[in-house]
N, C-alpha and C positions, 0 to 999 in steps of 0.2 A: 740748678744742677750742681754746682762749686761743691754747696753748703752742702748736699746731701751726698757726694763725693767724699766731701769731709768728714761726714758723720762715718760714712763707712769706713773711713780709712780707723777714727777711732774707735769702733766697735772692734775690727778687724786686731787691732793692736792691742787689743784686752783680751782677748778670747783666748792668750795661753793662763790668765789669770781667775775667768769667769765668763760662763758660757754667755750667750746671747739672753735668752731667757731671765739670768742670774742677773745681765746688766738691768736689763729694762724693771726689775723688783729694783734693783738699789736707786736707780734711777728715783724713781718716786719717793722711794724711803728716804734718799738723802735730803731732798727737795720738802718733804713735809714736815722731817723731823729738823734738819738744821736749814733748810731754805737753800740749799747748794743749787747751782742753776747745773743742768744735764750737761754745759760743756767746762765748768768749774770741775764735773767729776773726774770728767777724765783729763783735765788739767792739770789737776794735783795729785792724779794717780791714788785717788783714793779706792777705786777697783781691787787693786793690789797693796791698799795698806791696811796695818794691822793698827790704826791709831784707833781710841777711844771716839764717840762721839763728841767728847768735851774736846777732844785737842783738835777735830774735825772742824769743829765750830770756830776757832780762832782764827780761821782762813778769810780772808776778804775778799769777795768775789764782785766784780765789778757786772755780772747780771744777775744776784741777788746773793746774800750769805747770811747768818744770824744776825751778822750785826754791822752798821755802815754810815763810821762817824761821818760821813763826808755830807751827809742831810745836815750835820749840825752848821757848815757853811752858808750862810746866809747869801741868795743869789742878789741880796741888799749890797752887800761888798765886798763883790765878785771883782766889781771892777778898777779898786784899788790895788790890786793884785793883778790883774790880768794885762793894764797898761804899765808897761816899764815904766816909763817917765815918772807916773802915778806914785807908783809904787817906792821908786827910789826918794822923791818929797818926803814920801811920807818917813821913809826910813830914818832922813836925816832929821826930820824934825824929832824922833821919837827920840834921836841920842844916840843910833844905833852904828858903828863904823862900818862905812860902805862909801865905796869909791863914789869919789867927787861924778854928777851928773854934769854935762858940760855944755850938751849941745840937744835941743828938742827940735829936731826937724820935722817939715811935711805939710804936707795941705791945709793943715788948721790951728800951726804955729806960726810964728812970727817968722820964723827961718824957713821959708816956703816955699824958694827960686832955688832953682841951680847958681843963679847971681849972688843970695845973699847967702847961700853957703859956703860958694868958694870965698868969700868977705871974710863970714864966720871961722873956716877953717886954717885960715890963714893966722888969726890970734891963738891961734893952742901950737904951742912948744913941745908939748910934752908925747908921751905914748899915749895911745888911745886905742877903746874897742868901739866897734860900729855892732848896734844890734835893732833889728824887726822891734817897734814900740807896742809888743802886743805877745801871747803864746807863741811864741817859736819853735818850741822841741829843741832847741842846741842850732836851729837851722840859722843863715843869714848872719851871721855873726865873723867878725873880721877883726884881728887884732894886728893894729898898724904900729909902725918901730918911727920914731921920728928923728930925721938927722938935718945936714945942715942945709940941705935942698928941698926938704918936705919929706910926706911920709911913707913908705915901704910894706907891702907885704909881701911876704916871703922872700924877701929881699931882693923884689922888686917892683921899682918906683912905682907909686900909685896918686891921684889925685883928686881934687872932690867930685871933676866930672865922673871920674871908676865908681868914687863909692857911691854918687847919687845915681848909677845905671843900676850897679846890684839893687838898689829898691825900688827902683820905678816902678814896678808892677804892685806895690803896697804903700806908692808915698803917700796915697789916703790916709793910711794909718800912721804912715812916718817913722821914724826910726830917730835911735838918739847915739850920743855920742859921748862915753864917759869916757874915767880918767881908767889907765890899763895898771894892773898890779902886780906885783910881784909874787912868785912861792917861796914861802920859807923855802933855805937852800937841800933841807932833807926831803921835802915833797917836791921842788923842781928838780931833783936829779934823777926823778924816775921817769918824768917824760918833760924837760925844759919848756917846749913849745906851747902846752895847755897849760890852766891854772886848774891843780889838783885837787878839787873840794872835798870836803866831807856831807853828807846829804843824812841831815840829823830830822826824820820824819817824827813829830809828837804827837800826840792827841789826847784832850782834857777831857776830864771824866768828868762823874758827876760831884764832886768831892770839888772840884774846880781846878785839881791838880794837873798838872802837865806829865805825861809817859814818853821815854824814848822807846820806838818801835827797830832795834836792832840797828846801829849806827854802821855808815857804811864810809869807807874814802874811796874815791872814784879818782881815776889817771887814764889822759888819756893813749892814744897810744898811733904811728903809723904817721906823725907829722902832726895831727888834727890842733886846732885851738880849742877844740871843748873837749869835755874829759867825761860824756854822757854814753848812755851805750849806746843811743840811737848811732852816734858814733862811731861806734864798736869799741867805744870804751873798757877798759876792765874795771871790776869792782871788787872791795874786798871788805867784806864784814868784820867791824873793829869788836873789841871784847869791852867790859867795863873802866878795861886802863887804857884804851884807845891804841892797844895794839894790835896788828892786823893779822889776820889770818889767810889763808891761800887766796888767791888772785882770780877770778873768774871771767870771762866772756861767755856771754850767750850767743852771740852768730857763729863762734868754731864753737863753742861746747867743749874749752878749753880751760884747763885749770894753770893757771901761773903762781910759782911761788917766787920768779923771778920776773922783769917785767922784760917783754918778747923783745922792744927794738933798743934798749938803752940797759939790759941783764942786771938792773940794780934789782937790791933783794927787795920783795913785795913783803912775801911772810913772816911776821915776827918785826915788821918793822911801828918803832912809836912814834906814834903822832904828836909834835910838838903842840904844846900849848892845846890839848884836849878837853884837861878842865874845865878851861877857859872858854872855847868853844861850849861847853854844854851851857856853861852860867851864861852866858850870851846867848843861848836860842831862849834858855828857862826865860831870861829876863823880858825877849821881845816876843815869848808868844802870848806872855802874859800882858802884855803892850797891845795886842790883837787879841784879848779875851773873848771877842764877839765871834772868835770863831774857833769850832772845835777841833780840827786838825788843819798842821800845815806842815808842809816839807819845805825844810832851811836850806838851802846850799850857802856852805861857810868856807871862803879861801882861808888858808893860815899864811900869814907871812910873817916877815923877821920880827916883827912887832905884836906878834898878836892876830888874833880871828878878825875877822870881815866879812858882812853879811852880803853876799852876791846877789841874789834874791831869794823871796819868799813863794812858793805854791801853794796854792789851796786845793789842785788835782793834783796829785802823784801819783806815779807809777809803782804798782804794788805786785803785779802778776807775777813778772821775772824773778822778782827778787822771794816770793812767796815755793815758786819751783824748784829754788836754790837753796833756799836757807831756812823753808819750813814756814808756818805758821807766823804772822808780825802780832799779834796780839799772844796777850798772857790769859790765861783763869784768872789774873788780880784785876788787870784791867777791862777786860770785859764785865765784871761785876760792877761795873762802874760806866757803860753803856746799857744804851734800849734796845733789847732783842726783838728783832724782825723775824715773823713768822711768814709762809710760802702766801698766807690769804692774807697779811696786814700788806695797806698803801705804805709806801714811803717815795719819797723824793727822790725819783733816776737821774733829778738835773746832771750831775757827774758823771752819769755814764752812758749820756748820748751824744755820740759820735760827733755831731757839730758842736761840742760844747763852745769852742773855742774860734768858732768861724768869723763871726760878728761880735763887736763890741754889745750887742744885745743878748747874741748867743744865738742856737738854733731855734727851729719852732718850739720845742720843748719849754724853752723858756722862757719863752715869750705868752705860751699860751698857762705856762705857771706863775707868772706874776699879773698875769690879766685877772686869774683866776684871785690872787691872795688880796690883788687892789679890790675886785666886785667883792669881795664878803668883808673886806677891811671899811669900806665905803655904807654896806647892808650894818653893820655892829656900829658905826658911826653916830649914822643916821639913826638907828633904835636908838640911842643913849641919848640922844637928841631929846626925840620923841618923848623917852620917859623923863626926861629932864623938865621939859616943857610942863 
């Protein structure tokens, strides 16, 4: 009843644009000729736009669109990327600067007790964040101040028994404990408390090149430690010189050219060491060649960019209602267009993608499937070998 509640509310919402009748022809039309899914249309308000089909087409829909580099992620190594702890190894082996990993808690680490992590927690001097060792969304995450009693959040005392209650209900998975960083002083003065990132999303074409899909800095805002929107973050779409443009939130539907709790300027401000940042995603997505798109989050500090982590699902809706279209006509000539009757790969955009370290049914029942015919092609080559 919700869903069909909803549909009418979007039919409803169109009808000063195009009759009932009018929807349900574009409905199919958009759906056959670019593969737009019936709630992609009235998502992006294509009802009432006067775009080309080709600029229609550059839109990424997460239940179906022309085109969806996100098949090109292999659910092979998913899971270098999906465990923090994983992921952060692997960063530092590749060379790439990202805060020291410090501490791997949980059921099937070494650090596994409430006993040997108060041990553990007692040798780190310094500041630290506590995060979920698996997809969080911005959730579970705690950035502690250290002084000469132990450590602090929100400036007030905390201990390893607090931070090992906050994950109790996921010490399965465990959570980890790295070193906490700094913002350069021009991106901490908009909101001190969160580390301001920039969220540098690419995706390789067939040419093997690396694209940025519209670079954003993100701050957070209201106290928060993350600077995500889940948060209510703000975000602001940088230009080629990595200077910002107007400030936005999606939960008010509010534009800021100042930022709301700390009135430093949003708009028009440069982002230090931007360069820098690009050649540092260029350099590590080409480090993770085996996969065709990922969303960077890069702290800047006084020093220079810092790789926070890497995604392999990113968030593209918000930012696609905001800022139009993430693909170009150069780079999509350089992807495989998906038609409304070709199969492709929805591993990404089924809802449990992120529930289980194996993932939901989806993908369990799509690597069952690629093992039976990888095992069938095997075994032939066998055969004719023999």
């Amino acid at each position: 009843m919700r869903r069909l509640k909803n549909i009418g509310e979007l039919i409803k919402a169109a009808l000063p644009y195009k009759s009932r009748p009018q929807q349900v022809y574009e409905l199919f039309e958009h759906k056959f000729r670019i593969n737009t899914s019936f709630r992609d249309y009235y998502r992006f308000g294509f009802y009432k736009s006067d775009e080309s089909w080709t600029e229609k087409s550059m839109y990424l829909g997460p239940h179906g669109s022309r085109y969806w580099p996100f098949e090109g992620n292999s659910l092979r190594y998913d899971r270098l990327f999906v465990i923090k702890s994983m992921q952060k190894c692997i960063l530092m082996g590749a060379g790439l600067p990202t805060p020291r990993l410090l501490l791997k808690v949980g059921a099937e680490y070494p650090v596994n007790s409430l006993e040997k992590f108060r041990e553990a927690l007692e040798q780190i001097d310094i500041p630290v964040v506590t995060k979920f060792d698996g997809g969080g969304g911005g959730g579970n995450i705690y950035a502690l101040e250290r002084n000469a009693t132990g450590f602090a959040y929100d400036g007030e005392p905390v201990d390893a028994d607090w931070i090992w209650e906050k994950y109790q209900g996921q010490i399965e998975r465990g959570f980890i404990v790295e070193e906490r960083i700094e913002n350069h002083p021009v991106l901490g003065a908009l909101h001190p408390n969160s580390i301001n990132t920039l969220r540098l999303n690419v995706v390789k074409t067939a040419d093997r090149k690396w694209h940025f899909l519209k670079p954003l800095l993100r701050i957070g805002r209201g106290g928060a430690h993350v600077d995500n929107m889940s948060a209510r973050g703000v975000f602001a779409a940088l230009d080629e010189n990595g200077v910002a443009r107007i400030g936005y939130c999606k939960y008010d539907d509010n534009e800021y050219a100042v930022h709301p709790d700390t009135g430093m300027q949003i708009e028009g401000l440069q982002v230090p060491f931007f360069k820098e940042a690009l050649e540092l995603v260029v350099y590590g997505s080409k480090t993770f060649g085996f996969m065709q798109t990922l969303g960077w989050d890069i702290a800047v500090t006084a020093n220079g960019p810092m790789v926070i982590e890497v995604n392999t699902g990113w968030n593209f809706e918000s930012l696609q209602q905001r800022l139009g279209p993430l693909l170009t006509p150069e780079i999509a000539a350089g992807l495989t267009p998906r038609a409304w009757f070709t199969p492709w790969d929805k591993t990404h955009m089924y809802p449990n993608y992120l529930r289980k370290y194996r993932g939901g049914w989806w993908q369990r029942l799509m690597a069952a499937r690629r093992r039976y015919w990888t095992e069938r092609l095997r075994a032939r080559a066998d055969t004719s070998g023999t």
